[in-house]
NUPA-720969 format. One line per field, with one value per residue: x negated, y negated, z negated of N, C-alpha, C in turn. Coordinates in pm, 1 decimal. Each point is the difference from the previous one (the first is absolute). Layout:
n_X	X:...
n_Y	Y:...
n_Z	Z:...
ca_X	X:...
ca_Y	Y:...
ca_Z	Z:...
c_X	X:...
c_Y	Y:...
c_Z	Z:...
end
This chain:
n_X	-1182.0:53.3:137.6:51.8:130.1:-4.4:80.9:-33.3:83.9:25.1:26.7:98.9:-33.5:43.2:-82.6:-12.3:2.6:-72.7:-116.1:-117.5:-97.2:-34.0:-33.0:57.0:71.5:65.0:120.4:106.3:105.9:95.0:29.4:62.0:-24.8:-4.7:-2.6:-50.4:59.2:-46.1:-67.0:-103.2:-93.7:-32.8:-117.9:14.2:-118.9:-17.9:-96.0:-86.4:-3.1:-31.5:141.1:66.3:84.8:-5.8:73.1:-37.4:40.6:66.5:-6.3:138.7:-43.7:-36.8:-116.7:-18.1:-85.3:-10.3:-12.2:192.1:15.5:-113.4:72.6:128.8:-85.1:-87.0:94.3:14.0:-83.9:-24.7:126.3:-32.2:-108.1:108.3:-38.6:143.4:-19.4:125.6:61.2:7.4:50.4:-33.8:149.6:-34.0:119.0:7.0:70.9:-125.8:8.7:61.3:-33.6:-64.3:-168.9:-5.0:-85.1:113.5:81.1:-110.7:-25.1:108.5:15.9:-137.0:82.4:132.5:-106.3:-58.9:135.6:60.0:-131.2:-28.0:129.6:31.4:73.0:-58.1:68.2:117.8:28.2:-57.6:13.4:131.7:-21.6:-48.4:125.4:97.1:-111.8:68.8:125.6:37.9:-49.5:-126.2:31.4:38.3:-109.6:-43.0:90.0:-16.2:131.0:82.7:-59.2:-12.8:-105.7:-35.7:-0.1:-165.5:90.2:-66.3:109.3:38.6:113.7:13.4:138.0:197.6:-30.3:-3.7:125.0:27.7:-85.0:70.7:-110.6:39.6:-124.8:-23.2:-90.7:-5.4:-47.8:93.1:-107.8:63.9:-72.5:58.4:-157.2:27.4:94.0:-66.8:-81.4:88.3:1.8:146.6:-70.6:-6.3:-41.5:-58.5:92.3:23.5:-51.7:158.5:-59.1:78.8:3.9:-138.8:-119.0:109.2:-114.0:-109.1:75.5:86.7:-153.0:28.0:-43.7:100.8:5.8:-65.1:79.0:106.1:-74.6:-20.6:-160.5:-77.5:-19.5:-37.4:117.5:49.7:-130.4:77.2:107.7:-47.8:-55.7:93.8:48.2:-125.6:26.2:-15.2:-13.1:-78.1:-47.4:18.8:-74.8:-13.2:18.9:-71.3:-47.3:21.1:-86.5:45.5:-174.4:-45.8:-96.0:-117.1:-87.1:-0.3:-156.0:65.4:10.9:3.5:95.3:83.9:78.8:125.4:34.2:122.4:-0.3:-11.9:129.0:27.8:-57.1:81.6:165.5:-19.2:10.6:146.1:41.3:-73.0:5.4:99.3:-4.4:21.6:-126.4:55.0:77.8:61.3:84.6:9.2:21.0:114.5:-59.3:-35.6:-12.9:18.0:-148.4
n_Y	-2742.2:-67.1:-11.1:-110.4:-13.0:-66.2:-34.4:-60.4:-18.8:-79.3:-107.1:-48.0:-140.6:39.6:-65.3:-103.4:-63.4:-84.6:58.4:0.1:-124.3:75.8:1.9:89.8:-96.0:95.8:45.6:-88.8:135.4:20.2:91.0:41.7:97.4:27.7:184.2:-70.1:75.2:-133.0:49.7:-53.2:84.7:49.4:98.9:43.9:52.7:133.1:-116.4:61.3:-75.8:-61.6:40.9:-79.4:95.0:-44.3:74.1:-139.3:11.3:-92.6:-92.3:-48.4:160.0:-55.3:74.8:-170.0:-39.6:-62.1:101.8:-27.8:98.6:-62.7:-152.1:82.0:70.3:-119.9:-128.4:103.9:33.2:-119.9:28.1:77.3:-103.4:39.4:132.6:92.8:22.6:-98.4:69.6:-160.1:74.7:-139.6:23.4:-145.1:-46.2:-11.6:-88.7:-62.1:-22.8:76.6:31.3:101.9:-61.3:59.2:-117.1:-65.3:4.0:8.1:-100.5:1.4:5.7:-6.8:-66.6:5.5:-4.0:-112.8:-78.6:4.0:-115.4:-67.2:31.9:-93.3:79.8:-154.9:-47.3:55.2:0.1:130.7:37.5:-64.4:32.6:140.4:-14.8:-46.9:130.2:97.5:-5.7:-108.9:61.1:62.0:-37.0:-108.5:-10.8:8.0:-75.4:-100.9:26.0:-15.5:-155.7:-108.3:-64.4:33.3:-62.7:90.3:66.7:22.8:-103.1:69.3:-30.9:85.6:-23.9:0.4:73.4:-133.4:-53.7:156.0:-25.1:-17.6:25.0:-127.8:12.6:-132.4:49.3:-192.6:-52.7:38.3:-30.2:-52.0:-134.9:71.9:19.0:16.4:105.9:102.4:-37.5:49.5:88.3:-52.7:11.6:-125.1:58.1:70.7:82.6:8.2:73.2:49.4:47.1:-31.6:-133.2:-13.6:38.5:-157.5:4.4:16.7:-18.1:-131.9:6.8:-177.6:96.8:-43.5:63.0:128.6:4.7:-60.6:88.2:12.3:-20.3:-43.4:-22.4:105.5:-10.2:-86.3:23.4:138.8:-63.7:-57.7:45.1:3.1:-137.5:39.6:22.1:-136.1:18.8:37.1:-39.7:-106.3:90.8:48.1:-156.1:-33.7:57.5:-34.4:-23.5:73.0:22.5:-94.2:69.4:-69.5:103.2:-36.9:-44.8:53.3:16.2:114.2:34.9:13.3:76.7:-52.5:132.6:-12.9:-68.6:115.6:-18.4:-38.5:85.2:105.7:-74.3:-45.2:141.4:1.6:-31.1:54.3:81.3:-88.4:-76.4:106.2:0.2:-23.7:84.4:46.9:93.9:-54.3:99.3:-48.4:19.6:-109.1:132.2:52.9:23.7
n_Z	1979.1:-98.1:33.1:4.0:-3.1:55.2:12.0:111.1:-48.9:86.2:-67.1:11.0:8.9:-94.1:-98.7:-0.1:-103.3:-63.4:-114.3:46.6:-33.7:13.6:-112.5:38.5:19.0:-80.7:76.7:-109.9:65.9:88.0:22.8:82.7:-1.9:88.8:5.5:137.5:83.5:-28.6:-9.6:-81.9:29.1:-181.7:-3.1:-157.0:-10.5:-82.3:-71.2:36.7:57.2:-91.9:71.4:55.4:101.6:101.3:63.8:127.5:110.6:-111.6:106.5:-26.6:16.6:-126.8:-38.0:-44.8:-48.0:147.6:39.8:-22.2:137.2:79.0:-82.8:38.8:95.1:-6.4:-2.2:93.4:77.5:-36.7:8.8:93.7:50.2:43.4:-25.8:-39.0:124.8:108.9:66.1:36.5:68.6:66.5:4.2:37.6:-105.1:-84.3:17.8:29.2:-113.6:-0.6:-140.5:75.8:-13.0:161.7:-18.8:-53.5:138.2:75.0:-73.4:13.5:109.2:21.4:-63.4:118.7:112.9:-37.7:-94.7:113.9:96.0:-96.5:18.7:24.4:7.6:90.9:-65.3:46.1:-113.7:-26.2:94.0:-38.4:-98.3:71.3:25.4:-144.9:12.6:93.5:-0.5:-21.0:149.5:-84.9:-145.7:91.4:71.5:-104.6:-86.5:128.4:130.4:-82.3:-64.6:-43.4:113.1:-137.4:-125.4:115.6:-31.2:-123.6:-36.1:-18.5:33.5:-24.3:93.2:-17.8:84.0:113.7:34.9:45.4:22.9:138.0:37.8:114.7:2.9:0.7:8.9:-31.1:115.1:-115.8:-90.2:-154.4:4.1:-85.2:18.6:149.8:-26.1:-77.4:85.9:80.6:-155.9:52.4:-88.6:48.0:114.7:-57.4:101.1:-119.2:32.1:14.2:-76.8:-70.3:39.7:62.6:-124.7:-50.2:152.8:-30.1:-118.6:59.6:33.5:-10.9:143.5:-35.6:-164.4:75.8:133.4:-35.1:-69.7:167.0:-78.3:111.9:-126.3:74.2:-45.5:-111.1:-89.0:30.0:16.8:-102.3:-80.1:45.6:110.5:47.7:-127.6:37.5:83.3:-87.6:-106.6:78.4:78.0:-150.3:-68.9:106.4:-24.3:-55.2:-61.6:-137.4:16.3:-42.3:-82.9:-45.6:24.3:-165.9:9.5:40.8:183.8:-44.1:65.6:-61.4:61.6:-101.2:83.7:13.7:72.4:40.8:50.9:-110.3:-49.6:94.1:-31.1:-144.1:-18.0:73.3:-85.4:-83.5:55.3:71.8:-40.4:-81.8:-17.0:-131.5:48.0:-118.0:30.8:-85.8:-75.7:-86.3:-66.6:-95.8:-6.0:-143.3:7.3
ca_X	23.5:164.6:59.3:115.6:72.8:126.1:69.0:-23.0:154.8:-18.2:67.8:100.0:35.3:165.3:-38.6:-140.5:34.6:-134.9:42.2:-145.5:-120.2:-87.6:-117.3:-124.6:6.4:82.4:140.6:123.9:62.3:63.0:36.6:58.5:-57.2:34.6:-68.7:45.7:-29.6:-159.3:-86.8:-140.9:-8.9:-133.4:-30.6:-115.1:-78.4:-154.1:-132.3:-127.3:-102.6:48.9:7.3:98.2:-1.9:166.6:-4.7:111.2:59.9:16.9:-116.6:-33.6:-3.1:-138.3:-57.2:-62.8:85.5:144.1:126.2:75.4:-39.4:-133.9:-38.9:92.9:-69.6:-127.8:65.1:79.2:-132.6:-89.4:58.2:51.2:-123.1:-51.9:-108.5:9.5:11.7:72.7:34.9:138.0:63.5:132.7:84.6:81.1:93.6:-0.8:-123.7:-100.9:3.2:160.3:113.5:45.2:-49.5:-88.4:-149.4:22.0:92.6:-96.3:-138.2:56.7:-11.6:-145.7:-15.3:88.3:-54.3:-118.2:52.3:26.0:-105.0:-73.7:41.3:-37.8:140.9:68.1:138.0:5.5:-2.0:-146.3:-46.5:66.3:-95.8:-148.2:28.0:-45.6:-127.8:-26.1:47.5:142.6:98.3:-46.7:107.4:158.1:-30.1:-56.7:120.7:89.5:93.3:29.1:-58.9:-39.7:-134.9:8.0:-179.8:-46.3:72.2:-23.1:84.1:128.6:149.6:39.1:176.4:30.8:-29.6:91.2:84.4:-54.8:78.7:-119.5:-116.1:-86.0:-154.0:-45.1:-156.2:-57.1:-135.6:-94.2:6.7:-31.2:-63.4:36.1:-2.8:51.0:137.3:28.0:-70.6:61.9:169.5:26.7:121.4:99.3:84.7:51.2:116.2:-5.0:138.2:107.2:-36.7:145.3:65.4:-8.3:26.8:144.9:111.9:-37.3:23.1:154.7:32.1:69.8:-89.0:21.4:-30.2:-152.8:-47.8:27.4:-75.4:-151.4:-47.4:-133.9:-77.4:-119.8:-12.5:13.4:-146.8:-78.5:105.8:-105.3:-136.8:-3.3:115.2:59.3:57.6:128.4:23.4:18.4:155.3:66.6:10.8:43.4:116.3:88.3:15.7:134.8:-69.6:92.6:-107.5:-161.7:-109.5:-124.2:-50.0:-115.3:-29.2:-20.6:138.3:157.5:133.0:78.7:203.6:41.9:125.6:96.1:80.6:-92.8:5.7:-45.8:-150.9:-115.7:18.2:-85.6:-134.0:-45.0:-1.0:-130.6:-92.1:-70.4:-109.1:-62.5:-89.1:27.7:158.9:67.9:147.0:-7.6:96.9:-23.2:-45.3:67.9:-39.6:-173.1:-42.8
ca_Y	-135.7:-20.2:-108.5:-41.0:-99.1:-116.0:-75.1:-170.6:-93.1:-104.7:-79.9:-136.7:-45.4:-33.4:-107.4:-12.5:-79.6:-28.9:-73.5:-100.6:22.6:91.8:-6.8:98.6:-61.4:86.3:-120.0:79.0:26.3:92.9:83.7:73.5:84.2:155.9:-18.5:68.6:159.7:-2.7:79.9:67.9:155.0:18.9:87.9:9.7:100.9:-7.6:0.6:45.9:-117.2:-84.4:-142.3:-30.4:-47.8:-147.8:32.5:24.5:-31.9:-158.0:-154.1:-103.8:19.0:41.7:64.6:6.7:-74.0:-91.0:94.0:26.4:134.9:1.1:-13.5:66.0:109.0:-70.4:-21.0:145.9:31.2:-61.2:-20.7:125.2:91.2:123.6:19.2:19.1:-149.7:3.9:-34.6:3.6:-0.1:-93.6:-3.3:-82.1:24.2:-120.0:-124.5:-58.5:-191.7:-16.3:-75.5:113.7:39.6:81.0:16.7:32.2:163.8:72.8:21.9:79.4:146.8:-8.5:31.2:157.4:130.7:40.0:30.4:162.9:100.2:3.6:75.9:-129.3:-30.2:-48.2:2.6:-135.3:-93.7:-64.7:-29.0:-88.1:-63.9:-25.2:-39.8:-173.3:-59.9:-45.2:-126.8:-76.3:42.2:117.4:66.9:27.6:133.6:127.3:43.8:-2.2:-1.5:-220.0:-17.6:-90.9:12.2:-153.9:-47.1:5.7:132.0:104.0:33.7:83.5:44.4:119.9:20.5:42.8:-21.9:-60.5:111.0:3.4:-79.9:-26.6:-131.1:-36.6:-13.3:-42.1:-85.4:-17.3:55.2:-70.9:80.4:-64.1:43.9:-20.3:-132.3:-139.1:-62.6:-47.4:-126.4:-135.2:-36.2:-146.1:42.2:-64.2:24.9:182.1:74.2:130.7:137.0:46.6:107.7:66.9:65.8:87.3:129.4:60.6:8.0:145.9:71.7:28.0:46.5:-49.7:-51.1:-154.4:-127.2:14.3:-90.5:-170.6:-38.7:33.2:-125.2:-18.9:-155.1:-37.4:32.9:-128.9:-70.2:26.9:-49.1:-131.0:57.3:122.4:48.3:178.9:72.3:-44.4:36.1:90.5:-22.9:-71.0:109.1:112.1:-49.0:-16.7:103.5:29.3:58.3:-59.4:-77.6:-11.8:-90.9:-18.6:61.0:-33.7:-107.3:2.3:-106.6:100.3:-84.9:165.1:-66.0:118.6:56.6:97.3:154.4:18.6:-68.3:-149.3:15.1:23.3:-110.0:-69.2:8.0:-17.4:-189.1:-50.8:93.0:-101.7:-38.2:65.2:136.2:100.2:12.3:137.3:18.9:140.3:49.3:-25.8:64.1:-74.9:147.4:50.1:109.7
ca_Z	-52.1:-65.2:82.1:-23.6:117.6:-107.2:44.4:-84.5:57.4:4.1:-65.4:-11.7:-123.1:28.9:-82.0:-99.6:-45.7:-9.4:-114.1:-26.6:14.8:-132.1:-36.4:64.2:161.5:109.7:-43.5:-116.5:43.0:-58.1:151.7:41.3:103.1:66.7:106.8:132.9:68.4:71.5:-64.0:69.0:-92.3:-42.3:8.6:-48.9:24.8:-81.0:116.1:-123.7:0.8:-59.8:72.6:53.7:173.9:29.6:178.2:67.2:119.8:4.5:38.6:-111.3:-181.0:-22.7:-12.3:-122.8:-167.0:35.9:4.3:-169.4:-26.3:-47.9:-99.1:-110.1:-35.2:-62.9:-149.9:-73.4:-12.8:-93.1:-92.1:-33.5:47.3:129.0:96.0:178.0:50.0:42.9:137.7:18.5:124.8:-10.8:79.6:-73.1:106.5:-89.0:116.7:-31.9:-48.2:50.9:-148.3:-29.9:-124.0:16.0:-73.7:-96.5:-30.4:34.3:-78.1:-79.4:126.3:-22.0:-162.2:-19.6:104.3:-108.3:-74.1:-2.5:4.2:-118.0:-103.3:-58.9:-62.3:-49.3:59.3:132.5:-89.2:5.9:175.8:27.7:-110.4:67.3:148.1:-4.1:-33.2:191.6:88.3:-36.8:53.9:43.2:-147.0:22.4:164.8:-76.9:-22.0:95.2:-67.1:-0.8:-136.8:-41.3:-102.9:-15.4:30.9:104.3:52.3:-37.8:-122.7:97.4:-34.0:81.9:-11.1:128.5:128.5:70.7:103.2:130.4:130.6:81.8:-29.6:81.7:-27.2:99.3:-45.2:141.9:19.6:-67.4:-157.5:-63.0:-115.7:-128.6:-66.0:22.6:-7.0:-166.1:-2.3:80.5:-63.2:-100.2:-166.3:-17.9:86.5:38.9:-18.2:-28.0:24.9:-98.3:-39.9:-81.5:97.2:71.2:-50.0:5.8:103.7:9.8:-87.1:47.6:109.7:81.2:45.5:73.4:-83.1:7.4:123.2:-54.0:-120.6:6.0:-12.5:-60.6:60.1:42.4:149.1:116.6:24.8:113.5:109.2:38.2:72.3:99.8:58.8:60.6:-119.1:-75.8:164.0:-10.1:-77.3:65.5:115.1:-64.7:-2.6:160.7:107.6:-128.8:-133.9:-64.1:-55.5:82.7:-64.6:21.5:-103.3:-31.3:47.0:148.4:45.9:62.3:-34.8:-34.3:-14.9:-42.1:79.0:-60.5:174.0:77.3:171.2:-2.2:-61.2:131.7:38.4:-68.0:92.5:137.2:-56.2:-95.3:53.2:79.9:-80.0:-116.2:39.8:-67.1:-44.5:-33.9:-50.6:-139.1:-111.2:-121.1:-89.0:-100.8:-123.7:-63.9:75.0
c_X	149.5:-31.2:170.8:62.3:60.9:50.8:19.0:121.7:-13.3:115.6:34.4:46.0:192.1:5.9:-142.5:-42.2:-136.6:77.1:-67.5:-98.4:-108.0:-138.1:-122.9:-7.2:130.8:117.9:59.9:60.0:139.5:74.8:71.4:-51.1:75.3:-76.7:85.2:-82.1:-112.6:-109.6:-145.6:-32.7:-132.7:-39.9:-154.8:-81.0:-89.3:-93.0:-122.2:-87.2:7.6:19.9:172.2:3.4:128.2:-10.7:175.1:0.3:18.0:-94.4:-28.4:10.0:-147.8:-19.2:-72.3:100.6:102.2:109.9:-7.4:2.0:-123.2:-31.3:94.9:-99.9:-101.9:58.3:50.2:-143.6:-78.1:91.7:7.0:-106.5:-7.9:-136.7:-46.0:78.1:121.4:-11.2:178.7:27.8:143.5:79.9:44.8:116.4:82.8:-117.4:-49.3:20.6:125.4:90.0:117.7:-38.2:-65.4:-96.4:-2.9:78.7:-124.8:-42.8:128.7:45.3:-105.2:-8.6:91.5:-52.9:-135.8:10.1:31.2:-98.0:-82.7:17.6:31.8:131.2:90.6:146.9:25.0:-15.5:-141.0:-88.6:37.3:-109.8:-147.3:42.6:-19.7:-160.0:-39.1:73.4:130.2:177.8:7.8:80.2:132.7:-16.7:-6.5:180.8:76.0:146.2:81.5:-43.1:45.3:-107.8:-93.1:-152.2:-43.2:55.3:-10.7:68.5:155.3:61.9:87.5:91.7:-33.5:-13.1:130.0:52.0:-72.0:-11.2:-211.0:-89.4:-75.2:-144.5:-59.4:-136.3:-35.3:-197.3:-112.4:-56.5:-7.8:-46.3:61.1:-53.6:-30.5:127.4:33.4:-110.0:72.3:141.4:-16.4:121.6:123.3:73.3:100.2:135.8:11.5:142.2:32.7:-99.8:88.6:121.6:-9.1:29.7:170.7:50.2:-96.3:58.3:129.0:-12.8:51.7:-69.2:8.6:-46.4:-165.5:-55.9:21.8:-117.0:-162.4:-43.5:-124.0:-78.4:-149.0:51.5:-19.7:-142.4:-49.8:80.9:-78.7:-104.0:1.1:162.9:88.6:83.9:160.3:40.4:94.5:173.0:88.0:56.3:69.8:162.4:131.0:11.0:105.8:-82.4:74.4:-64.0:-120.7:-81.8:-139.9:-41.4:-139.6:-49.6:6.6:-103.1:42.7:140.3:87.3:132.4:24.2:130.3:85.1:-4.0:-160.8:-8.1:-52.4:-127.3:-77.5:-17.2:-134.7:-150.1:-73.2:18.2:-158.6:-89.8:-93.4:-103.5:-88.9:-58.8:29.0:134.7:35.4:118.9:-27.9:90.5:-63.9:-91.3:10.8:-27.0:-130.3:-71.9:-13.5
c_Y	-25.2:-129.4:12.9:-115.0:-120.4:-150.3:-130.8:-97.9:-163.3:-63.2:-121.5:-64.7:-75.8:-119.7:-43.4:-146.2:-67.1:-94.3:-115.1:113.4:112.2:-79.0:81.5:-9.1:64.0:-105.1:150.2:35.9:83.8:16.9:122.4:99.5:123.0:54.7:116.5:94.7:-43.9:54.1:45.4:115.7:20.2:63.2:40.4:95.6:-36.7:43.7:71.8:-100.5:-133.6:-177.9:-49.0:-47.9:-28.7:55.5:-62.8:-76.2:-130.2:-22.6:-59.3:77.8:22.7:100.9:35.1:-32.6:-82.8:79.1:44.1:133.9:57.4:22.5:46.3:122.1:-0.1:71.4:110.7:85.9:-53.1:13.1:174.8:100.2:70.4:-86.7:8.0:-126.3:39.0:-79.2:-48.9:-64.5:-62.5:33.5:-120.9:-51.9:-193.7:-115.8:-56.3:-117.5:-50.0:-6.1:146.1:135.7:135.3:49.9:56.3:174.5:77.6:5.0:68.0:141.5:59.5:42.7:116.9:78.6:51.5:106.1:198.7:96.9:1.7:78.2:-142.1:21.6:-112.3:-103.3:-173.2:-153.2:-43.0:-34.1:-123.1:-151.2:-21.5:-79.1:-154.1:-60.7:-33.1:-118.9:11.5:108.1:154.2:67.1:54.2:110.5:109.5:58.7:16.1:-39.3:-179.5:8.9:-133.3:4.9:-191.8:-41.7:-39.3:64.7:124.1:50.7:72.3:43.6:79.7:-28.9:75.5:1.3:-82.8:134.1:11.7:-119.7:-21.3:-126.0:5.5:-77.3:-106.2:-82.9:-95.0:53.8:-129.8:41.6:-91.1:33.9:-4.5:-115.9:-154.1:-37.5:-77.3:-106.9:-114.6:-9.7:-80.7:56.4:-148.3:-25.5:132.1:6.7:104.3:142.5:-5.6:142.8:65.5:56.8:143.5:93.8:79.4:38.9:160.3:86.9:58.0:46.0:-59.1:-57.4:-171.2:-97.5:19.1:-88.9:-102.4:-48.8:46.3:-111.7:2.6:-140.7:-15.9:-4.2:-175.9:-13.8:101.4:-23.4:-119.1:44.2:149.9:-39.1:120.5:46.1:-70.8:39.6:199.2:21.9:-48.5:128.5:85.7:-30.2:7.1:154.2:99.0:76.0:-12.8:-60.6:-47.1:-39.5:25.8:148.9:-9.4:-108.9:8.6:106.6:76.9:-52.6:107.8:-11.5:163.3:-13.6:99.7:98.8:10.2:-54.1:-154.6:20.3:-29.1:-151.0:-60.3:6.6:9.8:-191.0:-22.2:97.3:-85.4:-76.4:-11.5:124.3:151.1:-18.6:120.3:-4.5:137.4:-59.8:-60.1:169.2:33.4:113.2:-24.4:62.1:110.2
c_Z	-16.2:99.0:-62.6:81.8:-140.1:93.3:-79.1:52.0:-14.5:-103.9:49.2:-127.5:16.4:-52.8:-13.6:-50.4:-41.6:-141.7:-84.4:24.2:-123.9:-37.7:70.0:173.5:81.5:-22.0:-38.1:116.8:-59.8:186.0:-27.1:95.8:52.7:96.9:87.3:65.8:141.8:-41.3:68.2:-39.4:50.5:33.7:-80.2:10.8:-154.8:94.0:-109.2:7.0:-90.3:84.8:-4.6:91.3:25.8:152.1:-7.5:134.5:-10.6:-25.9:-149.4:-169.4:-3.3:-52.7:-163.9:-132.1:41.8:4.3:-135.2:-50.2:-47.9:-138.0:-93.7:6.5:-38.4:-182.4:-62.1:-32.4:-68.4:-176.1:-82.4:17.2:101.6:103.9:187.8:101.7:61.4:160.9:-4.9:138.3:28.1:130.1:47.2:147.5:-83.4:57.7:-124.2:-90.7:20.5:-118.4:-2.8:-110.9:32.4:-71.1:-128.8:-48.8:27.1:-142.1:-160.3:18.7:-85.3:-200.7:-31.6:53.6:-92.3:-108.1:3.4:70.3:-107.0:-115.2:-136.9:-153.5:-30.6:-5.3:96.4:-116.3:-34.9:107.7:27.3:-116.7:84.3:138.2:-37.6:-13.5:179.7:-17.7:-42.0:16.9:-21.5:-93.4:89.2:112.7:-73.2:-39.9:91.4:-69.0:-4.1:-110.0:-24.8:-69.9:-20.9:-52.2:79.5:80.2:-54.3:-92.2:59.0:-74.0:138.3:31.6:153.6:142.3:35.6:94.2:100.6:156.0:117.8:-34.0:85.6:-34.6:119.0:-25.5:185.9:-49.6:-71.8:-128.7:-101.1:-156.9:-117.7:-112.0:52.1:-22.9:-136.5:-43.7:36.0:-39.3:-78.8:-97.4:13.6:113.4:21.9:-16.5:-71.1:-5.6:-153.1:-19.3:-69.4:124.8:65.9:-67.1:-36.7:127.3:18.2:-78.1:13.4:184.0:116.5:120.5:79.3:-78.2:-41.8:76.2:-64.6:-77.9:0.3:20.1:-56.6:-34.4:22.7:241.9:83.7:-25.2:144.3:119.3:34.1:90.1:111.9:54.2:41.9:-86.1:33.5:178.9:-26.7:-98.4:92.9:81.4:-61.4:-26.7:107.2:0.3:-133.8:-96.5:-104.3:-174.2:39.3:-22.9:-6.5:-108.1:-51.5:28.3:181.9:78.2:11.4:-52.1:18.4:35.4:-36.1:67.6:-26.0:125.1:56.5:135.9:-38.0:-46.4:136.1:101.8:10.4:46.3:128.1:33.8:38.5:125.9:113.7:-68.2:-96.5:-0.4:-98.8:-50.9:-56.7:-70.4:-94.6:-93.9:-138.0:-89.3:-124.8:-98.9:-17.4:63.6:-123.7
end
């Protein structure tokens, strides 16, 4: 039996801006993405049996069509015909409902690991096309790398990785729902991020005017509804972070650090009261 490994990297949003509302229920976006050296890892097997199996160790991933992986291998199989079934074996090391997009790097993990046991030929551009039919986040997991991706998220513009620098990861013990947040946005209240900005401070590389200009406006509807988040920024701040912000719809909350002694700072800040903490490295390359 062929088995293959592939590595699924979690993402941070450096921006993310909310632009209205869609006709088709989703909201207009446009974000900023990168992704970091957290990573779950796959592990596919062809199976001779015609099924798709989901094994993993976390409590909270399912098993069926709820899981994004599930259904990127549903959608590659029904689309391409194969016959034979797959076993995918989750590593997962990326927390749960946490606006890091796990679900989503798995179930694009899942269309590149397919992809080269199938003999499938096909390119990260078109994987990236079957990735916007899973889920919002799944086009940009598939390229990896920084994008600006806009629409639902499925529309991407590729640039430069931001400069190297540490990224402290702090999720409290809580999970939110994506679409309670964007239920509970108010288009005439919202802050919205310098998106120009940013992209001129990735491009020139200037990592102070990255930090100055991270900004999400979905972060004050979940500061409302989940104190813990804004406890957390507050912790990341004191303890000398030199950015700090909400990723995604929540609640993980991210600080980007230049020195590693202040990275570890940071996290021995947050370690007291926050159940999942990690200090990893920007990423920011294609896969």
């Amino acid at each position: 039996m062929r088995t293959i490994s592939v590595k699924a990297p979690a993402k941070i949003n450096l921006t993310l801006d909310v632009l209205g509302k869609r006709t088709d229920g989703y909201h207009e976006v446009e974000m900023i993405m990168t992704t970091v050296d957290l990573s779950d890892r796959l592990e596919l097997t062809v199976l001779d049996t015609d099924e798709i199996r989901i094994q993993s160790e976390h409590a909270y991933v399912p098993s069926d069509h709820r899981n994004l992986a599930y259904r990127a291998a549903d959608l590659l199989r029904k689309r391409f015909g194969i016959t034979k079934g797959v076993e995918i074996v989750l590593d997962k090391h990326i927390p749960v409902a946490a606006g890091l997009a796990g679900g989503s790097s798995d179930a694009a993990a899942t269309l590149r690991g397919m992809n080269e046991l199938f003999d499938l030929g096909l390119s990260l551009e078109q994987l990236a096309e079957l990735g916007a039919e899973v889920g919002s986040d799944v086009s940009f997991c598939v390229m990896g790398g920084t994008a600006i991706a806009r629409g639902r998220g499925e529309k991407l513009e590729l640039i430069p990785s931001p400069p190297p620098c540490y990224v402290v990861l702090a999720k409290p013990k809580i999970g939110v729902s994506t679409a309670d947040v964007y239920r509970a946005v108010d288009m005439d209240q919202m802050i919205h991020p310098n998106t120009e900005a940013m992209v001129k401070a990735i491009h020139e590389r200037d990592f102070h005017t990255i930090c100055d200009n991270l900004g999400n406006a979905l972060e004050a509807v979940t500061l409302e509804m989940h104190p813990e988040v804004r406890q957390i920024k507050e912790t990341m701040l004191h303890c000398g972070a030199d950015g700090v912000l909400m990723s995604g719809s929540g609640p993980t909350v991210f600080a980007l650090i230049e020195h590693e002694q202040k990275a570890h700072r940071v996290y021995n800040g947050l370690k007291g009261f926050c159940p999942e903490v990690f200090v990893v490295r920007i990423l920011g390359k294609k896969h």
